[in-house]
C-alpha positions in Angstrom: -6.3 0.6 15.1 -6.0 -2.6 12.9 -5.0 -5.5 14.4 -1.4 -7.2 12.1 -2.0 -10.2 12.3 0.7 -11.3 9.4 0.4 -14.6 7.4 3.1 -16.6 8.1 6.0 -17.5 5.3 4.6 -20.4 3.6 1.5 -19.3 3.9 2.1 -16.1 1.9 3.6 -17.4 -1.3 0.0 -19.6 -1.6 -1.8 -16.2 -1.5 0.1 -14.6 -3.6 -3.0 -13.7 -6.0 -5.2 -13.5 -3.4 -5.2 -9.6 -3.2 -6.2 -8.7 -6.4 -9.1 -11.4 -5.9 -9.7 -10.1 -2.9 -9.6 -6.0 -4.1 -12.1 -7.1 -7.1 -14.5 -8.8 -5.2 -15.0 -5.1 -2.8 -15.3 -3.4 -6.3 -18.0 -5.9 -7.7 -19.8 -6.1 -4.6 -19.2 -2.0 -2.9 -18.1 -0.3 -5.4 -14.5 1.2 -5.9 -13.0 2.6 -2.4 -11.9 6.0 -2.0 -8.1 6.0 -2.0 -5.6 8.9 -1.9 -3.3 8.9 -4.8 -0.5 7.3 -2.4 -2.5 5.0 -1.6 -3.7 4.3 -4.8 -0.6 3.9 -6.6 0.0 1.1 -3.5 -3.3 -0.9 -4.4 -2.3 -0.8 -8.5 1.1 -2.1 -7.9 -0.2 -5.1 -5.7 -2.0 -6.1 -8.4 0.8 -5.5 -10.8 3.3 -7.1 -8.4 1.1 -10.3 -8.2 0.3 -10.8 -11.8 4.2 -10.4 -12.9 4.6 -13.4 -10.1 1.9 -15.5 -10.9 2.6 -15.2 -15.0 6.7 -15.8 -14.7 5.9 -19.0 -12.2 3.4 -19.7 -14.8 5.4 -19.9 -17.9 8.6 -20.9 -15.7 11.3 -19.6 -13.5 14.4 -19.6 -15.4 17.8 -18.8 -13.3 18.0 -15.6 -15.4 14.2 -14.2 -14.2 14.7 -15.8 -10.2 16.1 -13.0 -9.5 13.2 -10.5 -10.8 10.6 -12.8 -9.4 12.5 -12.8 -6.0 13.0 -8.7 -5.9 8.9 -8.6 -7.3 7.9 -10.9 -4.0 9.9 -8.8 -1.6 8.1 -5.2 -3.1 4.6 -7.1 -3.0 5.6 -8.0 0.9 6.8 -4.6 1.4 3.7 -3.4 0.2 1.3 -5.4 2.3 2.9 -5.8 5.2 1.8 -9.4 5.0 -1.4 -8.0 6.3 -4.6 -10.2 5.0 -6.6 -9.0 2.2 -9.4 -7.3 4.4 -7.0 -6.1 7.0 -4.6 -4.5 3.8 -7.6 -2.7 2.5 -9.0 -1.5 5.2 -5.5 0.1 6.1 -5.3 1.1 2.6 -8.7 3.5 3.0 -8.0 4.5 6.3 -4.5 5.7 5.1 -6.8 7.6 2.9 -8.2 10.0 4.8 
């Protein structure tokens, strides 16, 4: 059983691109994991979720988009439980089987 241990509030905004850093380093260095299509779909829209964050706080928030970029950081959150990266992924596979 995986151990949650969840990054705290502040904390988690900082990573908030360090999933998909995290998911291409295991595919450069081991190859692309085994998921389920459930679980699948998950790992894709992590990565989707953080790049639509990164690029609108990039370019700039304006009032009209704060409320996209807040409902995008409360899916990604939903997504991974605030898990780590390695503790995420390794739920992710063994969700997989």
């Amino acid at each position: 059983m995986l151990q949650n241990q969840a990054i705290n509030a502040t904390n988690y905004n900082e990573l908030c691109n360090m999933y998909s850093k995290y998911f291409s380093n295991v595919v450069k260095s081991q190859g692309v994991p085994h998921l389920n299509a459930d679980q699948f779909v998950r790992y894709q829209n992590i990565i989707a979720l953080e790049y639509f964050i990164n690029l609108i706080k990039k370019i700039g928030v304006s009032h009209s988009l704060f409320g996209h970029v807040s409902k995008a950081e409360k899916n990604l959150e939903r997504l991974t439980k605030k898990l780590s990266p390695e503790e995420l992924l390794q739920e992710i596979i063994e969700l997989s089987y």
